[in-house]
C-alpha positions in Angstrom: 3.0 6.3 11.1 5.9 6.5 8.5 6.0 8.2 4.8 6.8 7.3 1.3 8.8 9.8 -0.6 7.4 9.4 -4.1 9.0 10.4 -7.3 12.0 13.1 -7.9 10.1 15.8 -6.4 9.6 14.0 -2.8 6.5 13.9 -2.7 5.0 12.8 1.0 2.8 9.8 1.3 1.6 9.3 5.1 1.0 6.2 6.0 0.7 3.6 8.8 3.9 1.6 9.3 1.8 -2.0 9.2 0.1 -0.6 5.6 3.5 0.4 4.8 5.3 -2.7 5.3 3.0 -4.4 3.0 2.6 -2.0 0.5 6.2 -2.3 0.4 5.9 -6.0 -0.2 3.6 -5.6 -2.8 5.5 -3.0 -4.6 9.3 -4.7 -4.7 7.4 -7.9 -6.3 5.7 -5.9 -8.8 8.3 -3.9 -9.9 10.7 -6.9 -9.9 9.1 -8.1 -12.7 9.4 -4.8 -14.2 5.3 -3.9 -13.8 3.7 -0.7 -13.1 0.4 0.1 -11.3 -1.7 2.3 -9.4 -1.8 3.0 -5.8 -5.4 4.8 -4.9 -6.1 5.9 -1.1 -8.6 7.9 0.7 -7.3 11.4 2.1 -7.8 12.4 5.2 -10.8 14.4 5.8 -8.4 17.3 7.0 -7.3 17.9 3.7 -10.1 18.0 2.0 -11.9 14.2 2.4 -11.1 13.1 -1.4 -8.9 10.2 -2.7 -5.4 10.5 -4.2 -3.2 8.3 -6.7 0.1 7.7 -7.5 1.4 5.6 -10.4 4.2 3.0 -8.9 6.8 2.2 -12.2 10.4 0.9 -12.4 11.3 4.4 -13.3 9.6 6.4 -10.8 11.9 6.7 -7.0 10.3 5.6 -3.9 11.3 5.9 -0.2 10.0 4.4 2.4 10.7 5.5 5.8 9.3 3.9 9.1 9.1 5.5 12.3 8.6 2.4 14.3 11.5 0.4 14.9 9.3 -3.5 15.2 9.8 -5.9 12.7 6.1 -6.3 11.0 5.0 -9.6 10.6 3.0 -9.3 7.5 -0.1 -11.1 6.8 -0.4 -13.6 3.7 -4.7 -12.7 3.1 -4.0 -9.1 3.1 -1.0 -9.0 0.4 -3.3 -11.3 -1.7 -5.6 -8.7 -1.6 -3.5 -5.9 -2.2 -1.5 -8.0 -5.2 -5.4 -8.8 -7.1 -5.8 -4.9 -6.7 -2.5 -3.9 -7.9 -3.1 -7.0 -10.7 -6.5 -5.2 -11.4 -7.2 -1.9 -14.1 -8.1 -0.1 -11.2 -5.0 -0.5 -9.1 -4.4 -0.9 -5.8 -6.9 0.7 -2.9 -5.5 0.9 0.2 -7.2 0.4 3.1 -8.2 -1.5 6.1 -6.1 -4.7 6.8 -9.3 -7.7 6.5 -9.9 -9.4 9.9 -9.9 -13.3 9.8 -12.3 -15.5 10.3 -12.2 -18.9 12.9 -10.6 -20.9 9.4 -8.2 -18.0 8.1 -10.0 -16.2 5.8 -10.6 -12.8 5.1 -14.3 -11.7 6.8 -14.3 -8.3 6.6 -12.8 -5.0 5.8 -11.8 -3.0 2.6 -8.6 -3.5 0.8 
């Protein structure tokens, strides 16, 4: 589990170091190119079971801090996924890295 500190007030993004890792992939090539775009997640039913949003500009700081210490291979299906969502007027919705199928694609699970 590691945390993204968003914006100048800090706020604290929880989040699983492997969804991290490509969020943070996602992210540096997006705002490379000088793009903004939303980030939408489900909360955790302990506070409260809704969904949460942050916007992800050029402008806006960002921290990411890992607790594990592994090098995270990253996989190419699910950044596709994520980069059409953060591509998309909806943004980006985190979830659940897709499984793969015998020939490499995606078969299941939410992005």
């Amino acid at each position: 589990m590691g945390k993204i500190l968003y914006g100048s007030a800090g706020t604290e993004v929880e989040l699983d170091d492997r969804v991290m890792a490509h969020l943070q992939a996602v992210v540096s090539s997006k705002l490379r190119r000088g793009e903004g775009f939303f980030v939408n997640w489900r909360d955790d039913p302990s506070v409260g079971d809704g969904h949460s949003a942050i916007w992800v500009a050029p402008n806006v700081p960002l921290f990411f801090k890992y607790y594990g210490s592994k090098q995270i291979e990253l996989n190419r299906q699910w950044l596709e996924i994520m980069t059409m969502g953060a591509n998309s007027n909806g943004g980006l919705q985190l979830g659940d890295e897709p499984s793969l199928n015998g020939n490499g694609a995606p078969s299941g699970g939410s992005n």
